[in-house]
C-alpha positions as CSV (number, residue, x, y, z in Angstrom):
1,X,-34.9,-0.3,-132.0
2,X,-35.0,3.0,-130.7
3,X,-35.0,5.3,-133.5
4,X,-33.5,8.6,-132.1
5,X,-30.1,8.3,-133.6
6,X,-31.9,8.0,-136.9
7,X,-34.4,11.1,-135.8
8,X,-30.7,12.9,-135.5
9,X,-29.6,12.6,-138.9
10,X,-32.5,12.1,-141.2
11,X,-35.5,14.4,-139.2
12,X,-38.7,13.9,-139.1
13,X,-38.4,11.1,-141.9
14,X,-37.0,8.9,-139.8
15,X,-40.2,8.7,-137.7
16,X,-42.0,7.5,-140.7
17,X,-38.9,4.9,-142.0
18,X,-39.2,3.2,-138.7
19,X,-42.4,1.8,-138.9
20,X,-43.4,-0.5,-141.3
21,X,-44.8,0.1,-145.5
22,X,-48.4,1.0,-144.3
23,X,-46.7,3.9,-141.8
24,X,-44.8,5.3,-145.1
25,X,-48.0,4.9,-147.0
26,X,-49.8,7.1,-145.1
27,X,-47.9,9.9,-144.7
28,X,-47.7,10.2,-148.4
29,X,-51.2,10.0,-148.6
30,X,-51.4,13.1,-145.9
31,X,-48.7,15.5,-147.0
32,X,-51.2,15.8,-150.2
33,X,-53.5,17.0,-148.0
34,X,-52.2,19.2,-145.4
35,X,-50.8,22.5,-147.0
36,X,-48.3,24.2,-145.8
37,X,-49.4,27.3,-143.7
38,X,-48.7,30.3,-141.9
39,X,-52.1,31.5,-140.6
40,X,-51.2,29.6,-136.8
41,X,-53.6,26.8,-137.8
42,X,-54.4,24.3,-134.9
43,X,-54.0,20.7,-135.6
44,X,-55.3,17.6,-133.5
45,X,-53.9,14.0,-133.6
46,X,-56.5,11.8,-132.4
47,X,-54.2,8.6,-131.2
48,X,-51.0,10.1,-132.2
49,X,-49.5,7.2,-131.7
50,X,-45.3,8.0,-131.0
51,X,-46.2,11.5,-132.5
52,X,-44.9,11.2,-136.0
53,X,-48.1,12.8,-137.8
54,X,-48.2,15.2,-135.1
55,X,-44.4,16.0,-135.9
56,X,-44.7,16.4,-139.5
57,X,-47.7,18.6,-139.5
58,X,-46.1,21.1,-136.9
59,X,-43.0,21.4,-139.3
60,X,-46.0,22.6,-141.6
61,X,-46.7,24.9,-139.7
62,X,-49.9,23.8,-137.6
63,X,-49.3,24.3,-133.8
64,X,-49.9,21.1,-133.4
65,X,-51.6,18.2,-129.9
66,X,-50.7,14.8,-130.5
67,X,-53.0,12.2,-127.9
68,X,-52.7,9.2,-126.6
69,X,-53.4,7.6,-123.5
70,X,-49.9,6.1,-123.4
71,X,-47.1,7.9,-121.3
72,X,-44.4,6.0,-123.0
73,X,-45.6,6.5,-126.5
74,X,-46.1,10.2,-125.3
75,X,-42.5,10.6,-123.5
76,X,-40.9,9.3,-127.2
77,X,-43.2,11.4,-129.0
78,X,-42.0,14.8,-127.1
79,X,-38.2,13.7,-127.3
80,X,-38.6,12.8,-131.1
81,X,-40.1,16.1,-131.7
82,X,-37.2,18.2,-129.5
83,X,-35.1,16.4,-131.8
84,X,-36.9,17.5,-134.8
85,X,-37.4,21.1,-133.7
86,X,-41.0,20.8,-134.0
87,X,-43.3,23.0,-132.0
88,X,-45.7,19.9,-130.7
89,X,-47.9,18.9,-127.6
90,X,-48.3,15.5,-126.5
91,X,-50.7,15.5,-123.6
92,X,-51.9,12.2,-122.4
93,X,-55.9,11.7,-123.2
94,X,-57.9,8.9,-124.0
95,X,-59.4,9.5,-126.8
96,X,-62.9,7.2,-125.7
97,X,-63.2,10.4,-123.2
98,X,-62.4,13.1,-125.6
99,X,-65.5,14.5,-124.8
100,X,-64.6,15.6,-121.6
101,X,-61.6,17.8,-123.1
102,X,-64.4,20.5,-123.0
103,X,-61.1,23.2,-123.5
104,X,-60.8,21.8,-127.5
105,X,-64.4,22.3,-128.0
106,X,-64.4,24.4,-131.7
107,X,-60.4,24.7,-131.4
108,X,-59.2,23.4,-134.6
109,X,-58.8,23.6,-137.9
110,X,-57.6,20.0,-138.8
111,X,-58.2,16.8,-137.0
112,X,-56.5,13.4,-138.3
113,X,-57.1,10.1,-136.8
114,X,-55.0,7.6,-138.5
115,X,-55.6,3.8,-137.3
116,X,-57.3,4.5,-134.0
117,X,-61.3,4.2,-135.1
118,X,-61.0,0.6,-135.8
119,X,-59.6,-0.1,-132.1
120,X,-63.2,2.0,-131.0
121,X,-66.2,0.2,-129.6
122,X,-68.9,3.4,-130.3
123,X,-67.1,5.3,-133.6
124,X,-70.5,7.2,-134.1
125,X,-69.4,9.0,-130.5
126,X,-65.8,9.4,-131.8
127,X,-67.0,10.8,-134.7
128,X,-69.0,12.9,-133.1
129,X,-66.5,14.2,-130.8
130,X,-64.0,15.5,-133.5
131,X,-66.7,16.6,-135.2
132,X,-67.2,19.1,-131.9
133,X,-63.4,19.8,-131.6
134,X,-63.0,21.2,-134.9
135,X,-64.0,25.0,-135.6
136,X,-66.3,25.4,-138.5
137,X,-64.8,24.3,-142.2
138,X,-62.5,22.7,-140.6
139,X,-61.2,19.3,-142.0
140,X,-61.3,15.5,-140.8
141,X,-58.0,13.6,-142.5
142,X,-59.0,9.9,-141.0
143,X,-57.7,6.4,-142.3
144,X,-58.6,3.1,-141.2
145,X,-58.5,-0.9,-142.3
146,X,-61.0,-1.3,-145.7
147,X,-63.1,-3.7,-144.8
148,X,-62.3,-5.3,-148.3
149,X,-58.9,-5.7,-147.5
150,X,-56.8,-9.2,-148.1
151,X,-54.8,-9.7,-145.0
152,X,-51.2,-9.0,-144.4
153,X,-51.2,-11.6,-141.6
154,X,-53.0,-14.4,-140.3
155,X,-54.2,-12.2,-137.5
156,X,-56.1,-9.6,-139.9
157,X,-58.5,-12.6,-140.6
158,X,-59.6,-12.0,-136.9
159,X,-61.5,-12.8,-134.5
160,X,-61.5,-9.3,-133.6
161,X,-61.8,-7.8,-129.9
162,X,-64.9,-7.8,-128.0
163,X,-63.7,-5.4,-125.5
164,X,-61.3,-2.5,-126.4
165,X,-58.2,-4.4,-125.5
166,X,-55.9,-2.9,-128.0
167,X,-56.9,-5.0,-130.9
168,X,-59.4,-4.0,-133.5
169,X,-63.1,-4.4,-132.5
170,X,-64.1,-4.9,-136.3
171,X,-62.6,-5.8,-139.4
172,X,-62.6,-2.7,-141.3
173,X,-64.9,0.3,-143.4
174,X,-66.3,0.1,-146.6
175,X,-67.3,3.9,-148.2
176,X,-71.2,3.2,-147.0
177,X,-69.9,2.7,-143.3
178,X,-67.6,6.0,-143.6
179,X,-70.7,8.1,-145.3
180,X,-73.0,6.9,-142.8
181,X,-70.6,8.0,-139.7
182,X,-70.3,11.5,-141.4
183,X,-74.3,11.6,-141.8
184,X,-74.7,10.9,-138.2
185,X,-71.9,13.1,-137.0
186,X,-72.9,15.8,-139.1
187,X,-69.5,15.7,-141.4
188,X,-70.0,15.9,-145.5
189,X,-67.8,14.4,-147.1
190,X,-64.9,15.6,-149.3
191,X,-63.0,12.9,-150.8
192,X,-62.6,9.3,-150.0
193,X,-59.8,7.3,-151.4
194,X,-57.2,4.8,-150.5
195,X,-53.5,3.6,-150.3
196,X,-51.6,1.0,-149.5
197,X,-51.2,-1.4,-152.3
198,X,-49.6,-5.1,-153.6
199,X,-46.2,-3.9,-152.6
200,X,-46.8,-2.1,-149.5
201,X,-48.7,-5.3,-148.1
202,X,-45.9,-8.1,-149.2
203,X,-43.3,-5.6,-148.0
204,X,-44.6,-5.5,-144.7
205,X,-45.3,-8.9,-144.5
206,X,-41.8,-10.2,-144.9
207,X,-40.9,-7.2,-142.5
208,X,-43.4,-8.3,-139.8
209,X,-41.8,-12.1,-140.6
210,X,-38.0,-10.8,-140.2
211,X,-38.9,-8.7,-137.1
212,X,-40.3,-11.7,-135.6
213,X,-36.6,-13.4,-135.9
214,X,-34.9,-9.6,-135.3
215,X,-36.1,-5.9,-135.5
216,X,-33.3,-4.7,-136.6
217,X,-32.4,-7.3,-139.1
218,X,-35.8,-7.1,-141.0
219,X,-35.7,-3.6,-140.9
220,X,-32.5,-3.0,-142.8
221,X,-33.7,-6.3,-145.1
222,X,-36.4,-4.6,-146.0
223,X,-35.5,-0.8,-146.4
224,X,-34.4,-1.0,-150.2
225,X,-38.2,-2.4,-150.9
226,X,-39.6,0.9,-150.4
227,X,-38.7,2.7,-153.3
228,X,-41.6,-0.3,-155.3
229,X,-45.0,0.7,-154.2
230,X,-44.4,4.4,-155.0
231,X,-43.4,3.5,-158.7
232,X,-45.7,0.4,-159.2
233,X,-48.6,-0.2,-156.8
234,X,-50.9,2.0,-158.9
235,X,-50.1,-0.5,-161.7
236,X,-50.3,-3.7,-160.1
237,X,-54.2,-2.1,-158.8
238,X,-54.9,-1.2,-162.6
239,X,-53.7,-5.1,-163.8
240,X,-55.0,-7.5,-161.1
241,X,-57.8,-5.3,-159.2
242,X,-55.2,-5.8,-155.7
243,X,-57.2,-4.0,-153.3
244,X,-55.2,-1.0,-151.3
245,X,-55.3,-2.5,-147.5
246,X,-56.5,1.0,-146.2
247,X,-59.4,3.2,-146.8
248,X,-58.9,6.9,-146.1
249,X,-61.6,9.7,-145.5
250,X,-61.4,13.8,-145.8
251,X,-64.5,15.3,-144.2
252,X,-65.4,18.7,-143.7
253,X,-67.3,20.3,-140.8
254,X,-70.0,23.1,-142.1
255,X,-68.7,26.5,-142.0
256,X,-72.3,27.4,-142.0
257,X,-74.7,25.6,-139.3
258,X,-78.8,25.2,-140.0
259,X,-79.4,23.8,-136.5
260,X,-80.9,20.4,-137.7
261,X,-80.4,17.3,-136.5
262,X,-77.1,16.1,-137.9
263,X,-75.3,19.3,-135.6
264,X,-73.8,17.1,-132.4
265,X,-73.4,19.3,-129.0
266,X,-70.3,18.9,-126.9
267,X,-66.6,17.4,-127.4
């Protein structure tokens, strides 16, 4: 379903509406923690996706660069953001290469990374590299499969990927994996937490199930379901110990470097 008539009369929340519960979940997990601002922050999207994170934190304020290595995803991403009036860029990069973009070296003030680390053979080197993009106290906003997840769908059980074919390359993170890819990357940690509860996960498995049959169909089936998890996942968590599918990570880069060992050179 292409979306842009939807982009025309509901804005940037369409962008979010159009993917599945975990999409949603995500973004309400972010807008806690990007402010607002008018102090021309910069803002990196590390696998951007079809730009909607990218979108939303421009209309925040951030002059915001969305990446992916996909044309098409990056063609939709610019028109959905013309649409939106969002000042946004949506150059195409691979982000296994970032390190080459030597011109974002210390640029920005915010990096997120939203589903994209788990599709990452070497996520030390990722790390690493938007650890170099970010100026100092800058922020990390990253979320990714917990690794103590209970699947959505038969696939999530694996096997996963050898080879970065699209597909995860591992399971998921627990909050060791995520401290020890800040230690080596030279990130401390702010906060970790989670979302994406009971509901969220049953919604979007009926909607994968009815998308299979129709996109459109499950999508309208399932669109009244999303007012539950905000009103009772947190319960549901509390009575049965459901754990939230994702896992999600603020880091912060030093503002004040002491040239050990956990300071990576380069992008």
């Amino acid at each position: 379903m292409n979306n842009s008539i939807f982009v025309r009369l509901l804005g940037y929340r369409a962008t979010f509406l159009h993917g599945d519960f975990l999409v949603y979940d995500r973004w309400r997990w972010l807008k806690k923690r990007l402010p607002k601002t008018r102090n021309e922050e910069s803002l990196i999207d590390i696998g951007c996706g079809s730009g909607a994170f990218t979108i939303v934190a421009a209309l925040r304020g951030y002059m915001s660069i969305g990446l992916s290595w996909d044309k098409r995803n990056q063609d939709i991403a610019a028109l959905r953001a013309k649409l939106c009036k969002a000042q946004a860029d949506f150059p195409i990069v691979d982000v296994r290469f970032l390190h080459e973009k030597t011109e974002f070296i210390g640029r920005f003030n915010v990096a997120i990374c939203f589903e994209n680390i788990e599709h990452i053979q070497d996520d030390r080197k990722l790390m690493r590299d938007m650890y170099a993009c970010l100026r100092p106290g800058g922020m990390l906003l990253l979320s990714t499969p917990s690794y103590f997840y209970r699947a959505i769908t038969a696939k999530d059980y694996g096997p996963f990927s050898k080879t970065e074919d699209g597909w995860h390359v591992r399971r998921g993170y627990t909050k060791a994996m995520l401290h020890e890819l800040c230690e080596q990357s030279g990130f401390m940690v702010e906060e970790i937490s989670s979302c994406s509860g009971f509901f969220s996960q049953k919604g979007t498995t009926l909607m994968r199930s009815l998308c299979n049959l129709s996109f459109p169909l499950g999508w309208l089936l399932t669109l009244p379901l999303r007012v539950l998890p905000p009103i009772f996942d947190r319960f549901m968590a509390w009575a049965t110990h459901w754990p939230d599918y994702t896992i999600c990570l603020v880091a912060y880069k030093p503002r004040y470097q002491n040239g050990g060992k956990n300071s990576p050179d380069g992008c």
